[in-house]
matplotlib code that plots the C-alpha trace (Angstrom):
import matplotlib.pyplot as plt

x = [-27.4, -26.7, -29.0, -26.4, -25.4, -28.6, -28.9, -25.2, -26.9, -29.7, -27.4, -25.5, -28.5, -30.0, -26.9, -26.0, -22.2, -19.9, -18.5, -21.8, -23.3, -19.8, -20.2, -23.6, -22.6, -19.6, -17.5, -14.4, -15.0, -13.3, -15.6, -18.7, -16.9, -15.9, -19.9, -21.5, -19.1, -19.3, -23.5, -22.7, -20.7, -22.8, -26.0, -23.6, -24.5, -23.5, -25.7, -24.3, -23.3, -19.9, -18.8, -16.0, -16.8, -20.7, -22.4, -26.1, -28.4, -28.3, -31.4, -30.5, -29.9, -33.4, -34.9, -32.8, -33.8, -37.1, -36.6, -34.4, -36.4, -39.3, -36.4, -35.4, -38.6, -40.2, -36.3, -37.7, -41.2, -40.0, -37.8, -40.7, -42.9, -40.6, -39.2, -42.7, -40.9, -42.2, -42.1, -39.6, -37.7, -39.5, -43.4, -44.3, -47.9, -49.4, -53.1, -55.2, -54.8, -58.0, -57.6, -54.2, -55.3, -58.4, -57.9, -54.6, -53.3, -54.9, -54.2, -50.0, -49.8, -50.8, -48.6, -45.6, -46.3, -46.8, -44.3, -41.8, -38.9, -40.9, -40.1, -43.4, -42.7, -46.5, -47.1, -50.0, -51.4, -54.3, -55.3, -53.8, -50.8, -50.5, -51.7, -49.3, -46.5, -47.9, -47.3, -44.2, -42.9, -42.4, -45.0, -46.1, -49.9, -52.0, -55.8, -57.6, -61.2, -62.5, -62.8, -59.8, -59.9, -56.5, -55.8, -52.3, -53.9, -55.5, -57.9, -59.3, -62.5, -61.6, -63.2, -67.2, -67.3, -70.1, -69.8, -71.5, -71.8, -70.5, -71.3, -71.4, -73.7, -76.3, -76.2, -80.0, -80.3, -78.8, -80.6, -79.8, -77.1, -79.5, -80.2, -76.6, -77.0, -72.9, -71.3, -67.9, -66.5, -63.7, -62.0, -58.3, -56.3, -58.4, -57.2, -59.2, -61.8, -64.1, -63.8, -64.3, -67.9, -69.0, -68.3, -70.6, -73.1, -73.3, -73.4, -76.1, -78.0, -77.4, -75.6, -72.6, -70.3, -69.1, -65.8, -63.4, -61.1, -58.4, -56.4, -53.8, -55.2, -58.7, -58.2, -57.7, -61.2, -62.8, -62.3, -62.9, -66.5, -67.2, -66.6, -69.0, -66.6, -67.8, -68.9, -67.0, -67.8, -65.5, -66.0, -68.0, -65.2, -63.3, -65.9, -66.1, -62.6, -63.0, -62.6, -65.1, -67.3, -69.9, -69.8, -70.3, -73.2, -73.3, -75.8, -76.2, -75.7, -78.6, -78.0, -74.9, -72.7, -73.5, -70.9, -67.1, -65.4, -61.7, -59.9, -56.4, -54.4, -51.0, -49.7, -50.4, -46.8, -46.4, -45.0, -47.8, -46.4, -45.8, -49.2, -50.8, -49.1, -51.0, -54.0, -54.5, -54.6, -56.6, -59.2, -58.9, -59.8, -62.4, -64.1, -64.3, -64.7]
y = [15.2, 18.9, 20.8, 21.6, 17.8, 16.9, 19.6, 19.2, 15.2, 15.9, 18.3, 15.6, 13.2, 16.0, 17.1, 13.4, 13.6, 15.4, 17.5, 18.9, 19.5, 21.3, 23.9, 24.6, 24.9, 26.6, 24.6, 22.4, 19.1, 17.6, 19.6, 17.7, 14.4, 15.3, 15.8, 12.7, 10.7, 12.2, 11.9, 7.8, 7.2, 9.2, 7.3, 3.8, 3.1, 3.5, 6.1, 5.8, 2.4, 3.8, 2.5, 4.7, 7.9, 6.9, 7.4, 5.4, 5.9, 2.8, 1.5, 3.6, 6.5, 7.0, 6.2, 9.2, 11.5, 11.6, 12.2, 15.1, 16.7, 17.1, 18.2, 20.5, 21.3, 21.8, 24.1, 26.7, 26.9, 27.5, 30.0, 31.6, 31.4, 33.3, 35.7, 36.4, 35.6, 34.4, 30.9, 30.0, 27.2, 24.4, 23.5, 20.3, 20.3, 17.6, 18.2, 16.1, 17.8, 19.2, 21.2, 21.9, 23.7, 25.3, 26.2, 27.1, 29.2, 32.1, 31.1, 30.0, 33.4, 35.0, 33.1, 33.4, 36.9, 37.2, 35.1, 35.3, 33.2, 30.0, 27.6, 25.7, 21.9, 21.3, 17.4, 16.0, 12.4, 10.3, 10.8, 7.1, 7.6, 11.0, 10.3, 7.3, 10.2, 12.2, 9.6, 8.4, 12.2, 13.1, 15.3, 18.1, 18.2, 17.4, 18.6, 15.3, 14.2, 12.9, 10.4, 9.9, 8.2, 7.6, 8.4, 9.6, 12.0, 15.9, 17.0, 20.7, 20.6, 23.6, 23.5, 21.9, 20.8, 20.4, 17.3, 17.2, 15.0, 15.9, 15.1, 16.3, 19.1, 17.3, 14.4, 14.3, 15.2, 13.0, 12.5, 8.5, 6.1, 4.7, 8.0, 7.7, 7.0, 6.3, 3.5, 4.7, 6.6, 8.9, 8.5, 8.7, 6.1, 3.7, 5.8, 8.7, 9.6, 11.0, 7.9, 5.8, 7.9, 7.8, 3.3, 4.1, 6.2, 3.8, 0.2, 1.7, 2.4, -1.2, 0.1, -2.0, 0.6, -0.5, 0.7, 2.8, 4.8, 6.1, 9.6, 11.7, 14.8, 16.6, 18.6, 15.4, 14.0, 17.5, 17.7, 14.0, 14.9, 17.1, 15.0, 12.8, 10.3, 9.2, 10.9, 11.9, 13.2, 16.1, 18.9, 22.1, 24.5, 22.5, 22.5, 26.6, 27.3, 25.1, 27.6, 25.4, 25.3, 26.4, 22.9, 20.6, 19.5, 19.9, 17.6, 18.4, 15.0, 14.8, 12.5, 11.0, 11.7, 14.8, 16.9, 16.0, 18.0, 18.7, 17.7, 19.5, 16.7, 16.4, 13.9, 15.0, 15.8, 18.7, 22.0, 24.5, 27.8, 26.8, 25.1, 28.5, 30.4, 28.1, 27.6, 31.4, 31.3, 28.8, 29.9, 33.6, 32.5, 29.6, 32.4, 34.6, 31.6]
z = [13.8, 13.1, 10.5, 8.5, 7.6, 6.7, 4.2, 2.9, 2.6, 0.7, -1.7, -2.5, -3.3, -5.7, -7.4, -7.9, -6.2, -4.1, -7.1, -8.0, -4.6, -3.6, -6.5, -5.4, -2.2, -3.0, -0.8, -1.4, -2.2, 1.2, 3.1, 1.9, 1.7, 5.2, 6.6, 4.8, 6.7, 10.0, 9.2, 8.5, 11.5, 13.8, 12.4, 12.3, 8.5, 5.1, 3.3, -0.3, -2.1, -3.4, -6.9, -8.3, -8.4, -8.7, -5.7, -5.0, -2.0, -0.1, 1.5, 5.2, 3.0, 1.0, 4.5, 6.1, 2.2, 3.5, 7.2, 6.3, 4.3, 7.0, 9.5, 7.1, 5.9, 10.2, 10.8, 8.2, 9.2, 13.1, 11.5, 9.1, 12.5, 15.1, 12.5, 10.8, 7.6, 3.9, 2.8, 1.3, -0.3, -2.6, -2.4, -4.7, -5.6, -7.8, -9.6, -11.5, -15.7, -15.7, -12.6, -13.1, -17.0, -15.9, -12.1, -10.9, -13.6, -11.5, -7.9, -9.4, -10.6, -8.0, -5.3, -7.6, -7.0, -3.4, -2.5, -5.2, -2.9, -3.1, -5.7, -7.3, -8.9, -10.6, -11.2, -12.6, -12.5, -11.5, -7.7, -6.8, -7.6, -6.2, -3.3, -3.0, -4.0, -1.1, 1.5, 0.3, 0.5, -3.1, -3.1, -0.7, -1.6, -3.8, -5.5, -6.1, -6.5, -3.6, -2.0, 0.2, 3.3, 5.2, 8.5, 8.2, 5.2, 6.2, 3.4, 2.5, 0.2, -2.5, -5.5, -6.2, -9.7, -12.0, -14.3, -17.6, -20.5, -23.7, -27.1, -31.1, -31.2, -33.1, -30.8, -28.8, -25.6, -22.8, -19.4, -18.7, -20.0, -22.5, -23.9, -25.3, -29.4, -29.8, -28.0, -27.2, -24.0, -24.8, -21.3, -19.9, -18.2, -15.2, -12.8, -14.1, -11.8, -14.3, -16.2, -12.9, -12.5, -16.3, -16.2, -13.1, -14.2, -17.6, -14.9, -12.8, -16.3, -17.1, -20.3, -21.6, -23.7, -27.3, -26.7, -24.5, -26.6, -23.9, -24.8, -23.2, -23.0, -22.5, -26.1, -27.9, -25.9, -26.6, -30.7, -30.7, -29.2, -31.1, -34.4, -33.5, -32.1, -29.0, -25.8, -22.7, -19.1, -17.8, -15.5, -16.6, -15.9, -18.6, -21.6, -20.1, -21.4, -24.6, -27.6, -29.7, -26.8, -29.4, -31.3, -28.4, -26.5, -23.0, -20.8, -17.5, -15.4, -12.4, -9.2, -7.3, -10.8, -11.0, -8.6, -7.2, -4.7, -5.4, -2.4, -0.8, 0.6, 2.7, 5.0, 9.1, 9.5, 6.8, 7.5, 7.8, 6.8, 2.5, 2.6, 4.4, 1.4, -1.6, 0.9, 0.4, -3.0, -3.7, -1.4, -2.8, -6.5, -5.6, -3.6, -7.1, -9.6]

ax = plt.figure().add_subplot(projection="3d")
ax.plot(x, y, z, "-o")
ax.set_aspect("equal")
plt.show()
């Protein structure tokens, strides 16, 4: 398989067709027609199910998408390592939403600005399904709360949070579960791992909550704390950059609950020089935070 066909593949598959990938290409249509077939008969399978003009990644071909994107991905690095160049192309990174809105504004910006040639996607979601995204190839890396235990998985501890209860401002202080005076947990989805800790913190306390309200968003859980709502458990460096930080109270937690470590996680066989670029960065603004 020559370079070059792989990436005229994997053109096609994200411009969805031959017509598309040709114009970004800038190549004739016949010429790209002309390479996914000498890539099928060379491999002996069909990679597109062909209906019309609509072309659909056959079962072989999704299988090759992620193979040829590691090629790909390995054939720039060797380049970036023997010519001492930049990184370059696209780096996927997924984050949970409260570090992707508190920490990596700062360390983004600056990497945009070394290294202007590499494209950044940003996804965020719970650290199950990223991690599952990470494996399956759709994403790069990812900043998860730990813990994380597969073999085929490298890790990078890079931040130490600091969790803390928060409440209305008049609520009393909170040092166990039972010190809790309203029943409901203002939480995200089950995936959440802040969530996960607070049912924990409450089960160890032997305290059953009244309800779970889930939201989409730590604003929405933040105003709704502060109204009295219900009571929430979120990272300090959140509540920090709250603008009505003023009206909340903040419990320090004490014990097991009371710390997470923010995990950098790719698969074993991921191309070194882009994650050097964002490793960088991180580090650089963890070490002044």
């Amino acid at each position: 398989m020559e370079l070059v066909d792989l990436s005229v593949f994997r053109t096609v598959v994200s411009a969805g067709g031959v017509t598309r990938a040709a114009k970004q290409l800038h190549r004739v249509q016949s010429n790209i027609t002309t390479r996914v077939k000498k890539l099928e008969e060379e491999l002996g399978v069909a990679l597109f199910a062909r209906e019309g003009r609509r072309m659909q990644l056959s079962a072989a071909g999704k299988l090759l998408l992620d193979y040829a994107d590691r090629i790909l991905a390995l054939a720039d690095e060797a380049k970036q390592a023997v010519t001492g160049g930049a990184p370059q192309r696209v780096l996927r990174l997924g984050a949970m939403e409260s570090t992707a809105a508190v920490r990596l504004p700062a360390p983004l910006s600056q990497l945009h600005r070394q290294h202007p040639q590499l494209q950044l996607e940003l996804h965020t979601g719970s650290p199950q399904q990223m991690l599952a995204q990470v494996l399956a190839g759709e994403l790069d890396v990812a900043l998860v709360a730990e813990p994380v235990a597969d073999a085929r998985l490298l890790t990078r501890p890079i931040y130490d949070e600091a969790l803390v209860i928060i409440t209305s401002l008049t609520h009393p202080p909170v040092h166990k579960p039972r010190d809790l005076v309203n029943g409901t947990l203002l939480v995200f989805h089950p995936g959440c791992p802040h969530r996960q800790r607070l049912e924990a913190w409450c089960a160890r306390g032997r305290v059953v909550p009244q309800r779970m309200v889930e939201m989409a968003s730590y604003h929405a859980i933040l105003g709704c704390a502060v109204a009295g709502m219900g009571v929430a458990l979120m990272p300090r460096s959140v509540v920090e950059a709250y603008a009505e930080r003023a009206r909340l109270g903040v419990h320090a937690m004490t014990g097991p609950f009371s710390r997470v470590r923010t995990l950098l996680v790719w698969r074993r066989d991921t191309p070194q020089a882009r994650l050097g670029a964002l490793v960088e960065a991180l580090d650089a603004q963890s070490a002044h935070a």
